[in-house]
N, C-alpha and C positions, 0 to 999 in steps of 0.2 A: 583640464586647464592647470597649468604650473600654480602651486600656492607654493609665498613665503613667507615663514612667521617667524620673529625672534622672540626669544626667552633670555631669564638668565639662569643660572645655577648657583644658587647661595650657598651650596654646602661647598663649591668650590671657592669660597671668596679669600682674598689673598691678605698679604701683611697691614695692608690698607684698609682693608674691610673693603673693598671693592668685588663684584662677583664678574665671573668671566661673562658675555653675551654671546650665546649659541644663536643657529639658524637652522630651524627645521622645511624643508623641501621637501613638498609634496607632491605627485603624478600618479594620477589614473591607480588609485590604492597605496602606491608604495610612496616610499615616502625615506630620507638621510637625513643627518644632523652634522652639521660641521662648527667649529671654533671660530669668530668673526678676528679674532686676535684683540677684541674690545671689552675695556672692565668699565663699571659702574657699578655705583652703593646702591643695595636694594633698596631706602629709600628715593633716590633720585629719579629712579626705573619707575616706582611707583606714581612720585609725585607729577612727573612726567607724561604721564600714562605710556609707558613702554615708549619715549619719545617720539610720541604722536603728537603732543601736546604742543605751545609755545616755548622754544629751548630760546631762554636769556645769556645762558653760562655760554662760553666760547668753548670749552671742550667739548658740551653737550654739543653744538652744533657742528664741531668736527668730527664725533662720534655720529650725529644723526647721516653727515653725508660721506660717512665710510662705509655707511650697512649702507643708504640707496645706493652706491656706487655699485656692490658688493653684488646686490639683486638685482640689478642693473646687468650686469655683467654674466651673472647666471642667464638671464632670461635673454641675453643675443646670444648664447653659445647653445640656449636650449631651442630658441627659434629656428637658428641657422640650420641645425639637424632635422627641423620640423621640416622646412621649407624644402629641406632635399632628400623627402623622405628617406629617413639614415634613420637606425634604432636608436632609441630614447632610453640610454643609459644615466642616471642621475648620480653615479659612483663617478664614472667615468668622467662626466662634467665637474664633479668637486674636483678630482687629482690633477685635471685639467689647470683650474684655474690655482689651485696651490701649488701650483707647479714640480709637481713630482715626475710628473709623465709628459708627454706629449700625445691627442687625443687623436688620432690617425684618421683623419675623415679626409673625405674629396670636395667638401663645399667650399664652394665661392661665392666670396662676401662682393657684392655691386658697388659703387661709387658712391649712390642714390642712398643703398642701405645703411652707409656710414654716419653719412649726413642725417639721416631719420635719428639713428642713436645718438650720434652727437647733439641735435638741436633738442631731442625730447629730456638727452642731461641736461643740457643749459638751460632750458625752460624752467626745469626744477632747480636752478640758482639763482632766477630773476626771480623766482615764487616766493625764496627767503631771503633776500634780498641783499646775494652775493654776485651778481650783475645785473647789469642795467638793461630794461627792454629792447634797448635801440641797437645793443650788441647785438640782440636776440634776431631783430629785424636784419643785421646784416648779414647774418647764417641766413637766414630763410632767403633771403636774396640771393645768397651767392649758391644756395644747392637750387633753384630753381634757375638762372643762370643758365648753369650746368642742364636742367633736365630740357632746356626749350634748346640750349646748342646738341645736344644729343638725337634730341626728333628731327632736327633739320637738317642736321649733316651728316650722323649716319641712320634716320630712322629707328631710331631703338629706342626703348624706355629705362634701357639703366648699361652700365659697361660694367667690367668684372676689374677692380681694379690692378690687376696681373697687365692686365690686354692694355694700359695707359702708354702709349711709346710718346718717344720725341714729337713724331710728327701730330700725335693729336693734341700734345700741347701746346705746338705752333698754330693749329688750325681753332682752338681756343683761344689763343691770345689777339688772330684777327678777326674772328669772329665778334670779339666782344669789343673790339679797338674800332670794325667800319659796318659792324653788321647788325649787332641788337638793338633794341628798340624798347624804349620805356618814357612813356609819357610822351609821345609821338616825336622826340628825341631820340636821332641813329649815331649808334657808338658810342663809347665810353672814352675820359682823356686820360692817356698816359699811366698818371699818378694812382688813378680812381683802380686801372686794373692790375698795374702791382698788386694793389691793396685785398683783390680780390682776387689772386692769384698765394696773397701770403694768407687769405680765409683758405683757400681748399688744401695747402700746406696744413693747415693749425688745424682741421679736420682729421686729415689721415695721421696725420701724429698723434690723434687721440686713437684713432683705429689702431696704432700698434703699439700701443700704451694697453689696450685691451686685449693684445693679442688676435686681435683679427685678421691683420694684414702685418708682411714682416717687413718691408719695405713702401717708402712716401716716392709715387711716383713724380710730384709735382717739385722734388727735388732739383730735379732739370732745367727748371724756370731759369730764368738768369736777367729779368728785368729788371730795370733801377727804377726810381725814381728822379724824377727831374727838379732839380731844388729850385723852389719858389721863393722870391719874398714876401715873407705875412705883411698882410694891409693893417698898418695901425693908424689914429689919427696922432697928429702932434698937438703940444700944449694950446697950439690957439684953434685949435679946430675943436679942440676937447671942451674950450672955454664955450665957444661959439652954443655946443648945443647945451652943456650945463646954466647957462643964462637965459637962454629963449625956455618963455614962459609959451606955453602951446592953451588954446582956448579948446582944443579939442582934448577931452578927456582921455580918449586911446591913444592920440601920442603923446599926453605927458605920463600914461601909466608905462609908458614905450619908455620914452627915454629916462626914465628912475631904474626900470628895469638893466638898462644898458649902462646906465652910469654906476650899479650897484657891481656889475662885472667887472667894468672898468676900473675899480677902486678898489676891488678882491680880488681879479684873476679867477674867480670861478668859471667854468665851462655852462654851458645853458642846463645840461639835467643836473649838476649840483651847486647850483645857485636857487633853480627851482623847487627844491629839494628841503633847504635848508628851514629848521623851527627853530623857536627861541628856548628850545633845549640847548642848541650849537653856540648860543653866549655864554662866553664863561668871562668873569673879572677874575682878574689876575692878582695876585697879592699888592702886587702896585697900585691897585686900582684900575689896571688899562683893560679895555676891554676887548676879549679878543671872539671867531668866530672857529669852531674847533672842528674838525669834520675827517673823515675819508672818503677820496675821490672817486666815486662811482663805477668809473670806468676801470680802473687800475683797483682800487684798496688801498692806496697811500694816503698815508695822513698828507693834511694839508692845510693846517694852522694858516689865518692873515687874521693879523689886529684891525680892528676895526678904526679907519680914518674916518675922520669929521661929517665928508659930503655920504657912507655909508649910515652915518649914526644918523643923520638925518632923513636919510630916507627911509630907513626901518622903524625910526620914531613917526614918518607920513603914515604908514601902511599899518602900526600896530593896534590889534584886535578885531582889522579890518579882512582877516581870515588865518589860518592854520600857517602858515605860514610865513617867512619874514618878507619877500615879497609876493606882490599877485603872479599868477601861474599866466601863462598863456603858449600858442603851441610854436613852435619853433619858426613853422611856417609864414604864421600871420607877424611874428614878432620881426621877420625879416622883410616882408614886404612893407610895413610899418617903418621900418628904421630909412628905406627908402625914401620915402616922403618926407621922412627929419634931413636926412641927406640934401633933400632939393631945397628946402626950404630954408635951411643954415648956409645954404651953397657952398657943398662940401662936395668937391668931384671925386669922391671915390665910391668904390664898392661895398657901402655899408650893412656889414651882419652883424649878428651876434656875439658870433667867434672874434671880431673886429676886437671887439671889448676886452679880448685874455688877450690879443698882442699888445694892445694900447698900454693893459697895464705892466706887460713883462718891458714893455719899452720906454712908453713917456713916463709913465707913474712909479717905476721901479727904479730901470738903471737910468732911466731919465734924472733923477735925482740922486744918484749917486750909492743907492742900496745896492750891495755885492750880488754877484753875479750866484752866490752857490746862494745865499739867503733868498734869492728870486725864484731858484730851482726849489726848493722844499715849502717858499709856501705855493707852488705851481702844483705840487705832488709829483712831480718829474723824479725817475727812481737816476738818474744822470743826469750829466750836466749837458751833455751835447743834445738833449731832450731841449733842453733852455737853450739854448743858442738857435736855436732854430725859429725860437720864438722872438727870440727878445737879440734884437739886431743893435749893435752899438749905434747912438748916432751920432751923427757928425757932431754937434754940438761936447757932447763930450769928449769925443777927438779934439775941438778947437783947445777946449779946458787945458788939455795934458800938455797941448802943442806950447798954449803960452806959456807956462810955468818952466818949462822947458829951454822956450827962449829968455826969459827971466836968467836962468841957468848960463847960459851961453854969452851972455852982455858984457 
């Protein structure tokens, strides 16, 4: 069995007092040592426990996930030669991967086998909590996808991905558009399969980021997206359900929940997400909610407005949390019932609550379009625009002052 251990070498430590971090590889008695290109103070290594431990420092934890990448990366080039039966040189696999040589083998890496090492990385970024589960759910969705279109259309249990042509990413793309089946629902819309079409992209782009494949067959793609407009409510629809008092306790924990979005522009996992670490007062005294967005890693600063402060002063001590947790699912078939019962005819979610606020609560009042983008965490502005739709009303604003102009 492959072992990998890191050490450091203090006698090599440089102008910093920092010591270089080796990685010793071991197989079947023999065993190399290679430079990770990584230094650390022999205290920090210690106190650390060789960064096994909990890493607080931002370096430590991009140092922690240089070496898993690092072993990571050993162990598919050392498996790949397992799998096809090829001798197990351990030299050979370092110069490999430092790129001195090129490692002359005949193995071919599977479509299936990509997706295994890409999701077993990600896994290990939700663990330390440099993404978010729900990404994680959507890799495993889109490689099993992929493994149930492959038993049914061409019987096989993995493609080589050399063998990907045109035609079978058109017979993937209808496949998943009139054919699959999930939760006794057949096919996927439009939108849903781009999106799962730009997953098995961002896949094989890690396969040749590792060297395992030299080329993304799903290049080829060429779908769009169909531009939608987001459902927001407007100011009297927003009134409508901040006044109704609910005698039922789950949908008034529902709608605090919804109106705490709608006030922040927080997304559901980082609104759920957020403790009253994420309060800071600001030298002004204003108090704001300080955070990065789960999904992305962008900061994403919003001060805290009135109907916010009041609901996090409802909720507080009444768990970990600024507000109650609840799952995605039930909060949306919940918000349904606020829906009928406000007599609100639209499609009310969760998500409802980040358009509402990039529209009626944002530029609905007149906050700039780049200052709506940064506290969204949108790394662009046409991120925001997508969200946050001008409305008419402030088309009329510009129109009269306009005419005022013209008189």
């Amino acid at each position: 069995m492959l072992k990998i251990i890191y050490f450091i070498k203090s006698e090599k430590s440089n102008s910093n007092d920092e010591c270089p971090i080796y990685a010793k590889i071991s197989y079947q008695g023999k065993s190399i040592t290679m430079s990770t290109g990584k230094y650390i103070s022999k205290e920090r290594w210690k106190f650390t426990s060789n960064l096994r431990g909990p890493l607080r420092i931002q370096k430590e934890k991009v140092i922690k996930a240089s070496l898993d990448s690092l072993a990571m990366l050993f162990e598919t080039k050392f498996n790949l030669l397992l799998k096809n039966n090829a001798t197990i040189n351990l030299n050979e696999i370092k110069i490999d991967i430092l790129g001195k040589k090129q490692v002359k083998t005949k193995t071919k890496i599977g479509l299936l086998d990509i997706f295994d090492i890409h999701n077993k990385d990600f896994e290990r970024k939700v663990k330390y909590g440099e993404r978010s589960p729900a990404s994680l759910q959507k890799y495993d969705r889109a490689k099993n996808l992929i493994k149930i279109f492959l038993r049914k259309k061409y019987k096989i249990d993995n493609i080589a991905v050399e063998k990907i042509t045109g035609a079978f990413i058109h017979n993937l793309e209808s496949f998943l558009k009139y054919e699959s089946e999930y939760k006794g629902r057949v096919g996927i819309q439009n939108n849903s399969v781009v999106k799962y079409f730009k997953t098995f992209k961002t896949v094989c782009n890690f396969g040749i980021k590792l060297d395992l494949i030299v080329k993304n067959p799903f290049s080829k793609y060429d779908g769009k997206l169909q531009k939608k407009d987001a459902t927001f409510l407007t100011q009297e629809e927003l009134n409508k359900i901040e006044e109704r008092v609910f005698k039922i306790e789950r949908l008034e924990k529902v709608k605090d929940i919804f109106l705490f979005s709608c006030y922040t522009g927080y997304a559901p996992i980082d609104a759920e997400s957020l403790t009253s670490e994420n309060l800071i007062c600001s030298n002004d005294g204003d108090l704001w909610i300080i955070t990065d967005r789960i999904k992305t890693g962008i900061r994403a600063n919003v001060p805290v407005l009135p109907p916010v402060q009041r609901i996090i002063k409802k909720y507080k001590y009444k768990q970990e949390t600024l507000i109650p947790k609840i799952s995605n699912q039930k909060m949306n078939a919940y918000l349904k019932e606020i829906a009928d019962i406000c007599g609100i005819a639209k499609n009310l979610t969760w998500y409802v609550a980040r358009h509402t606020f990039a529209t009626t609560v944002t530029l609905g009042n007149g906050v700039r379009l780049e200052n709506v983008s940064a506290m969204m965490g949108h790394s662009n502005i046409k991120q925001t625009q997508h969200y946050a739709k001008v409305l008419d009303s402030n088309v009329l604003d510009d129109m009269q002052k306009l005419k005022l102009k013209y008189k």
